[in-house]
C-alpha positions in Angstrom: -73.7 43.7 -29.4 -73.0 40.3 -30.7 -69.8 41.6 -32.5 -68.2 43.4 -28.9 -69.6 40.4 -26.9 -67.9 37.7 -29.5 -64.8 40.0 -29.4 -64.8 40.1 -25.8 -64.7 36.6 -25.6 -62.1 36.3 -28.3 -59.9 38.5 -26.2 -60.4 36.9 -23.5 -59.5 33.6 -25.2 -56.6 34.9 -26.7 -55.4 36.4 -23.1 -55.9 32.8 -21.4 -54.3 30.8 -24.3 -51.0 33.3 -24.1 -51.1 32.8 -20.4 -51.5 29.6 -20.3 -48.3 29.3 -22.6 -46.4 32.1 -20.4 -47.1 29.5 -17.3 -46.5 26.0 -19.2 -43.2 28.2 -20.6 -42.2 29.5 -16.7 -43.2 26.0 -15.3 -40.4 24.5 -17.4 -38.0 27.0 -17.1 -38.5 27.1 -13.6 -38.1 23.2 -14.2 -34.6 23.6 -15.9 -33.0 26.2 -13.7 -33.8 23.4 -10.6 -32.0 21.0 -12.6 -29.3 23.2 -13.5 -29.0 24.2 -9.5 -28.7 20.4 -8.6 -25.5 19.8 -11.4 -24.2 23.2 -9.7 -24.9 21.2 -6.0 -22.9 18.0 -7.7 -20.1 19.9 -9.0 -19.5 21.9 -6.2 -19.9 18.8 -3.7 -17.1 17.1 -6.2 -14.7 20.3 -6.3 -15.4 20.0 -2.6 -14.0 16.4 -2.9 -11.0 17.3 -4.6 -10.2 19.9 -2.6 -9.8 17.3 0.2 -7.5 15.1 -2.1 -5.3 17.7 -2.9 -5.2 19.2 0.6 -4.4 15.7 1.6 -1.7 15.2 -1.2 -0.1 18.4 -0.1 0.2 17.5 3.5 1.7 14.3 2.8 4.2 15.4 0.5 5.3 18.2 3.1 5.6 16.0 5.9 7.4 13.5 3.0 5.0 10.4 3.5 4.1 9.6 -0.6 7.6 11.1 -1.7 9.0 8.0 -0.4 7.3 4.4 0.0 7.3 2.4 3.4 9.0 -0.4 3.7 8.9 -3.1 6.2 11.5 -6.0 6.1 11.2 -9.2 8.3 13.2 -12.3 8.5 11.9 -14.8 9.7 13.6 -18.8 10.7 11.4 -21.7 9.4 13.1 -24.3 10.4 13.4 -22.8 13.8 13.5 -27.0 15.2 16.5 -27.4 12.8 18.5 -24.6 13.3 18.8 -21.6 15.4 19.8 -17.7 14.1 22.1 -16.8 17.1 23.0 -13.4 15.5 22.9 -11.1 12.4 24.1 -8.3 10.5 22.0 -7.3 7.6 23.0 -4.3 5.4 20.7 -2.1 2.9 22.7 -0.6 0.2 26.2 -0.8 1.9 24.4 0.8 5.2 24.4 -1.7 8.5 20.1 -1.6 9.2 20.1 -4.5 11.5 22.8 -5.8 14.3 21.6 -8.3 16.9 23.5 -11.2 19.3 21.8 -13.7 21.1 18.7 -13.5 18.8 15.8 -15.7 20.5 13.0 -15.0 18.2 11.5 -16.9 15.5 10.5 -13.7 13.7 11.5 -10.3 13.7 11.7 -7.0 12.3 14.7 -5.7 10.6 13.7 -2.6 9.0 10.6 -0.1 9.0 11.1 3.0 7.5 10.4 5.3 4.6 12.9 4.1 1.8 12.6 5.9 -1.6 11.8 3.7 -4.5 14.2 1.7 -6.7 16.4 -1.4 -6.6 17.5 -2.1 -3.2 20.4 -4.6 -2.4 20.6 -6.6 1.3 23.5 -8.5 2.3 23.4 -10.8 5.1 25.8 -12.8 7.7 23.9 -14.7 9.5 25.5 -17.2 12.5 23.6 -20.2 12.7 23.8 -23.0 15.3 22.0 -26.3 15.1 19.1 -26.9 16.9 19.4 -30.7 18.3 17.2 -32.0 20.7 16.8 -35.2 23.2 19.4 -37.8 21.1 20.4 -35.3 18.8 21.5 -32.7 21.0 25.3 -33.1 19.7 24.3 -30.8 16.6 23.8 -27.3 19.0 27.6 -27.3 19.0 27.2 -27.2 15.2 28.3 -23.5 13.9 28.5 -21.7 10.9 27.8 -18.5 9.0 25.7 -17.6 6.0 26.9 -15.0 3.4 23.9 -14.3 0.8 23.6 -11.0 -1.3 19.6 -10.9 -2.6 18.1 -7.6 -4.8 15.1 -6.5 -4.3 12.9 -4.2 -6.1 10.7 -1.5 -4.0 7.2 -0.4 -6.0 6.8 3.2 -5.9 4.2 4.8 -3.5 2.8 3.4 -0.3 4.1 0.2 1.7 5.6 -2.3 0.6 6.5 -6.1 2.7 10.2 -7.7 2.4 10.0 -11.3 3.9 13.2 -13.2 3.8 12.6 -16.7 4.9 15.9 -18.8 6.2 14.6 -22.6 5.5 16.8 -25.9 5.2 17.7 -26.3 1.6 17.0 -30.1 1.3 19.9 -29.8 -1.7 22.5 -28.7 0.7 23.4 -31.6 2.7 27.2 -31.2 2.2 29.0 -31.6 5.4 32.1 -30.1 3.9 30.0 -26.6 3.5 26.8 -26.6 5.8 26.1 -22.9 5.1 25.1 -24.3 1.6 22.2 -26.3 3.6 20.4 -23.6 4.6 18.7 -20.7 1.9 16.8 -17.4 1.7 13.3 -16.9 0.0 12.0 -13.5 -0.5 8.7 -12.6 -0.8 7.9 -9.1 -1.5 4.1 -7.8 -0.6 
């Protein structure tokens, strides 16, 4: 009786031991499919992601928006107290952008458009009258015309700033050629 009773409990030892393991076993495989399901959640959630992107990408390039970069060009008179721009003609590339007479403003817009990358050449002819004031009112009758060729370089994809500042050249002052008294900066952004 001793023998079935001891083997009994041997059994039944052996039974709870091999359970336990089979639990402690499913526990952490139970354990490692959950974590396996959350990297499945995170990839999916990131091809999800991408999706989006490339969606995005696709529209843009059918409706030609990253093909070609935006490009916004100002000019802009510093020394609006010194001299006044009284009209332009601005050229891109051998193409008129910008014709204006009677030009009032201190700053203004000459081009906004999607331009495709690259080197881009501007010329300008600018008619310039002085600015005088009180005393010095004599130099409004003052006219001239400003030639200047400037290259510029366009970056590749989104939108790029031209600024081309007219300022008194302080090196200039020859009254035999007052176009050489006035220059361009550019500042690209």
């Amino acid at each position: 009786m001793k023998k079935i009773i001891y083997m009994i409990l041997l059994i039944s030892l052996i039974s709870f031991t091999v359970y336990s393991k089979e639990e402690t076993s499913e526990s952490v495989y139970k354990e490692e499919i959950k974590e396996f399901n959350r990297l499945l959640d995170k990839i999916n959630k990131d091809i999800k992601k991408e999706e989006k992107q490339i969606n995005f990408l696709k529209t843009s390039l059918i409706n030609n928006d990253i093909s070609s970069a935006k490009l916004e060009v100002k000019l802009i008179n510093k020394d609006d107290s010194y001299f006044k721009i009284i009209s332009a003609d601005i050229m891109m590339n051998g193409t008129e952008i910008f014709t204006k007479k009677n030009i009032s403003k201190k700053e203004m817009i000459i081009f906004n458009k999607a331009s495709d990358p690259g080197m881009y050449t501007f010329h300008f002819k600018l008619v310039v009258t002085g600015a005088g004031y009180g005393f010095f009112t004599y130099m409004k009758s003052y006219k001239f015309t400003i030639n200047r060729t400037i290259k510029v370089e366009v970056p590749n994809i989104g939108k790029s700033k031209i600024r081309f500042t007219v300022y008194k050249n302080k090196k200039g002052d020859n009254s035999k050629n007052p176009a050489s008294m006035l220059g361009i900066k550019v500042k690209v952004q």
